[in-house]
N, C-alpha and C positions, 0 to 999 in steps of 0.2 A: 498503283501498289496500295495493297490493303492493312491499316497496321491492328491487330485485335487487341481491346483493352483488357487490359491483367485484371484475372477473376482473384478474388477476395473471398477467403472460407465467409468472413463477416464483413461488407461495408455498411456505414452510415454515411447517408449524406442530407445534411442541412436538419439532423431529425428534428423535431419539437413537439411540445407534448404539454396539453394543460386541463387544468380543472378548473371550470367553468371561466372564470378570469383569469388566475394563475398560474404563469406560464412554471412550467417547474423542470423543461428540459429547453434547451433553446439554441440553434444552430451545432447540432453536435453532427461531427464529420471523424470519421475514425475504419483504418481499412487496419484488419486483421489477415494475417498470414496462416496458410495452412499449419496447424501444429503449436502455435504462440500459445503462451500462456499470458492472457491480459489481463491487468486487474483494474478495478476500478475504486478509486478510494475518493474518500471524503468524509465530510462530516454529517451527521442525521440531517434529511431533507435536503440533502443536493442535488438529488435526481438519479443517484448510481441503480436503485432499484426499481426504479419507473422504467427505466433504459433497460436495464435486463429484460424487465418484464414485456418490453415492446419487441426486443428479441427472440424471448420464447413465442409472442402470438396473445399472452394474456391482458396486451391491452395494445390500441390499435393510433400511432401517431398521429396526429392534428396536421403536420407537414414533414416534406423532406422524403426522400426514397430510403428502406432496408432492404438490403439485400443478402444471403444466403446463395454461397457457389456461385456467385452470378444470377442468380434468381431473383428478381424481385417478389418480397414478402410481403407489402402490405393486402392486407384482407385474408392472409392465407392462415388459418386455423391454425392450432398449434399443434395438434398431431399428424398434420400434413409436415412438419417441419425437420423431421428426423432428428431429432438433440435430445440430449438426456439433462432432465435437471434435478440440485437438488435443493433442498430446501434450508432455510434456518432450522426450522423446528424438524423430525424426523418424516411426520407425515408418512409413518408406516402402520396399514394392517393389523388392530390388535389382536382379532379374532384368525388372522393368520401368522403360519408359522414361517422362519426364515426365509426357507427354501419357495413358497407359495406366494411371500412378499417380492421376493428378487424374482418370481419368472412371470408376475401378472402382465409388466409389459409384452413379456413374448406369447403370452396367451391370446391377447387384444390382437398378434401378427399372427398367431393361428402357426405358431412353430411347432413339430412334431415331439413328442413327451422324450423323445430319442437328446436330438439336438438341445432339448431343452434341461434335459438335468447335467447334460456333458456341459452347457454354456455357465447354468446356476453352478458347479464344481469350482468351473476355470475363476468364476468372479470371487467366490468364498477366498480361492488361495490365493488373487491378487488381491485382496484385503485382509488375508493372513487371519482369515477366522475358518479354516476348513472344517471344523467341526460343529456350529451351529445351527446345521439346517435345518434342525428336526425342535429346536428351541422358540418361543414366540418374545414378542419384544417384551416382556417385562421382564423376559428372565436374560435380558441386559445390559451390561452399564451404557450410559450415555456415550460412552463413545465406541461403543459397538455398534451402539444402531445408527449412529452415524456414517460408519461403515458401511453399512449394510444401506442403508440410504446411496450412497455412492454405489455399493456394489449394483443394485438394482437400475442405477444410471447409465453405469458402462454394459447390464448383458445385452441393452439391444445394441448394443455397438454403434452408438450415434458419430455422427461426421461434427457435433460443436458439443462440448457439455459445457450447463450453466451454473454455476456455484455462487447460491444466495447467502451470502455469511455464514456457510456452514459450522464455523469454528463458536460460532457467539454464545453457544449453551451451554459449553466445555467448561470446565474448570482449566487454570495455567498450564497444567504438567499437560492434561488430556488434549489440552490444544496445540502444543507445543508439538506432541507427539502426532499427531493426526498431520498438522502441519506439515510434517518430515514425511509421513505418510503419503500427502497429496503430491510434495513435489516426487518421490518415488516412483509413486504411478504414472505420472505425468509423463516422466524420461520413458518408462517402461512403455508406453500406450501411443503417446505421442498424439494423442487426440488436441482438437483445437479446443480451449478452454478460454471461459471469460469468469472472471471470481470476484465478487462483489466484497466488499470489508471497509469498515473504518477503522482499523489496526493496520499502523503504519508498519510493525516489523513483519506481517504474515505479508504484505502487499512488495515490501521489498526483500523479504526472503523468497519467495514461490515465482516470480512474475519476471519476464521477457520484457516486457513493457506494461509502464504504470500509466492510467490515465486520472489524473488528479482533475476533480469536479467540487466547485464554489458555487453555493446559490444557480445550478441547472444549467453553468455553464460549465466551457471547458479548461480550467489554468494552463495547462501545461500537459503534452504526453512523451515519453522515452523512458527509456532504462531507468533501474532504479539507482544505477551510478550519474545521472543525469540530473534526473528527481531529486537527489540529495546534495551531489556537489555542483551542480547549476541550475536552479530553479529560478523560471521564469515572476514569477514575483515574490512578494513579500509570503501571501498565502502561503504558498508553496512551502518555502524555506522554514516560517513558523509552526506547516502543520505536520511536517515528516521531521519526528527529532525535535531536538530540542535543542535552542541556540539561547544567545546573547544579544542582544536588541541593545543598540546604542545612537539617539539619536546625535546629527551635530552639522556638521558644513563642512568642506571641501578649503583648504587653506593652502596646500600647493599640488599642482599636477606636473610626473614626468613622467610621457608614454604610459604605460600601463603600470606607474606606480602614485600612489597619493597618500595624501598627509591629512588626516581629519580631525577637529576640532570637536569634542563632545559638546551637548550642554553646559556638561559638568566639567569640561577644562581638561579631559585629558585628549592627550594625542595621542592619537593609532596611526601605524601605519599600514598602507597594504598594494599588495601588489597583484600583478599578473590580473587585471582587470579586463572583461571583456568589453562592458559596457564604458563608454564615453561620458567624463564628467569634466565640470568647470569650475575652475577656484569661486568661492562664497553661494557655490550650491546646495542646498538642502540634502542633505542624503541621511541614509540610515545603514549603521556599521553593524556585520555579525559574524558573531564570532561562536563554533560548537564548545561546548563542554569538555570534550576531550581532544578539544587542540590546546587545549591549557593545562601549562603544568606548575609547581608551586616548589617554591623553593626558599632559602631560607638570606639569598646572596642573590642578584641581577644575573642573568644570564648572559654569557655572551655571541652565545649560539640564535637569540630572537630580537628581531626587530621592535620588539613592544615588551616594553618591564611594566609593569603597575604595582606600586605598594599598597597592601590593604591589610585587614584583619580577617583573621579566619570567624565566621559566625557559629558554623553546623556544621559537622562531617557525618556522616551517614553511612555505615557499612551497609553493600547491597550484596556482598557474597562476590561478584569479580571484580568490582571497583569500589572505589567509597567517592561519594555526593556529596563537594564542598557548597558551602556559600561565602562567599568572600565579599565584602564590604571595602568598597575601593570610593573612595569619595561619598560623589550622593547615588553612585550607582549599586546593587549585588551582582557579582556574578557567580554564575553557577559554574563550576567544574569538578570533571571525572577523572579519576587519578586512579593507575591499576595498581595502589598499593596499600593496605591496611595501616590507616593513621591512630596510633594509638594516644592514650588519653594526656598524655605528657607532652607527647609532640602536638595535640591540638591547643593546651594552653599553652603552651610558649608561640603557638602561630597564632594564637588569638591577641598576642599582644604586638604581632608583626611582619609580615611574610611576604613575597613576593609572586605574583603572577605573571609570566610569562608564556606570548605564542611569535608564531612568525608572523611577517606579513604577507605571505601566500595562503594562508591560512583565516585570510578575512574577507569577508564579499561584502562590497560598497553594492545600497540599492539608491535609487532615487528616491524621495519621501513620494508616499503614491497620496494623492488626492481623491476624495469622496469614496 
């Protein structure tokens, strides 16, 4: 009996990738499902763009098999490869018009002028600009022609599209909106997608699965509720979101609850542990900003009280951005309530911080 092994719109196995001595991808292994939307996050120079790029064909791995449908890719040119990508920068035609920019790839396919303005129509009004055709790109804003960027992606009707940080040019609102945009299309299209970003909220807004990339390796990949509420190391946890960093040791274990000793003498506790610790071990306590809340009286609904002083509050429009000075540590927390200027000196002279202890993840202290 013969068993056939599951094709993959995209596998990597073992890729690696370097210039001249540096290595800047390094054992990266990752299968993509038909339809997934992946992203790949990190911070500048971890390799997210180098990896795309060996995916499109524009540069060619040192080791390791790619493959496409079960195809292996390496050596295979990039317009043998049916995908559509797009770019950071727009990378459209100035001396052509909308309509001439979105159908050059089906030119290059030799599709009939029939088929071809019926296809250029259908993409305008899935990017909800049906009336641009006849317009050339200066006569639009940046995120039209990023639009139109994408639109000219999807008319050959590729089987993978690549998305190279297309948000990075945008201004907040126009990205935001685009953002909503792309996952839009996405459900609508259902094409396999791979989106490259160092913005943690477009990667855990848009994406099926996240793959988090440190120095050209690979931290961690899953869900973005995986990504955030169990990350496989410290990386991880410190680079999606923003947490509470509390060094200290391990002072009692039950089952999956423990008692931790700061630096700085306070005690946390915390529960519902997956990882394995032992009394007078190094570890490191974190805790998000908005599992914290502030009150004027201990709680008795949280396992962990801390007295401090309020330093800053910060209206950002749906919460306000405390700093709390709690011994020799600050911590930072998010309150969905607008602290007005009386209530922030009366907690400047006194307040209380309160979370649970399911609401804390013990790491081990990582070395080198």
């Amino acid at each position: 009996m013969s068993f056939l092994a599951k094709v993959y719109d995209v596998e990597l196995r073992n890729i690696m990738k370097k210039f001249q001595n540096n290595v800047v991808v390094q054992d990266f292994n990752l299968q993509v499902e038909q339809g997934e939307f992946v992203s790949f996050l990190g911070p500048s120079g971890c390799g997210k763009t180098t990896t795309l790029n060996m995916i499109a064909g524009f540069l060619e791995p040192d080791g390791g098999d790619l493959l496409i449908k079960g195809q292996r890719m390496n050596g295979v040119p990039p317009y043998k490869r049916e995908l559509g990508m797009v770019f950071q920068t727009y990378s459209l035609f100035p001396h052509m018009t909308v309509a001439e920019n979105i159908a050059y790839g089906l030119k290059l396919r030799k599709v009939n002028k029939a088929e071809m303005k019926e296809r250029v129509d259908r993409v305008l009004s899935l990017v909800k600009l049906p009336n641009v055709a006849d317009r050339y790109p200066k006569q639009l804003s940046g995120g039209q022609r990023q639009r139109i960027a994408i639109a000219r992606a999807l008319v050959i009707e590729p089987s993978l599209l690549l998305l190279d940080e297309p948000l990075s040019n945008l201004d907040a609102k126009l990205r935001e909106e685009l953002r909503d945009e792309l996952k839009r299309l996405h459900h609508e299209i259902g094409v396999t997608t791979i989106f490259v970003t160092h913005d943690q909220e477009e990667a855990l807004s848009l994406s099926d699965r996240i793959v988090v990339l440190n120095h050209g390796f690979v931290e961690q990949i899953g869900t973005p509720l995986e990504i955030y509420n169990e990350p496989a190391s410290e990386f991880v946890h410190t680079f999606i979101g923003k947490t509470n960093r509390l060094e200290g040791e391990v002072v009692e274990v039950n089952g999956d609850r423990l008692t931790v000793r700061t630096n700085e003498g306070l005690l946390i506790h915390a529960a519902k542990q997956t990882r394995k610790f032992a009394p007078n071990q190094k570890v490191i306590a974190f805790v998000r900003p908005e599992k914290i809340q502030l009150s004027a009286t201990e709680s008795n609904e949280a396992e962990n009280n801390v007295k401090g002083e309020l330093q800053i509050a910060s209206f950002l429009g749906s919460y306000t951005e405390c700093e709390v000075k709690v011994g020799g540590n600050t911590l930072s927390v998010k309150v969905q309530k607008l602290i007005d200027k009386a209530t922030e000196q009366e907690a400047a002279k006194g307040i209380v911080c309160y979370w649970k202890a399911e609401d804390v993840l013990i790491m081990p202290t990582e070395r080198g």
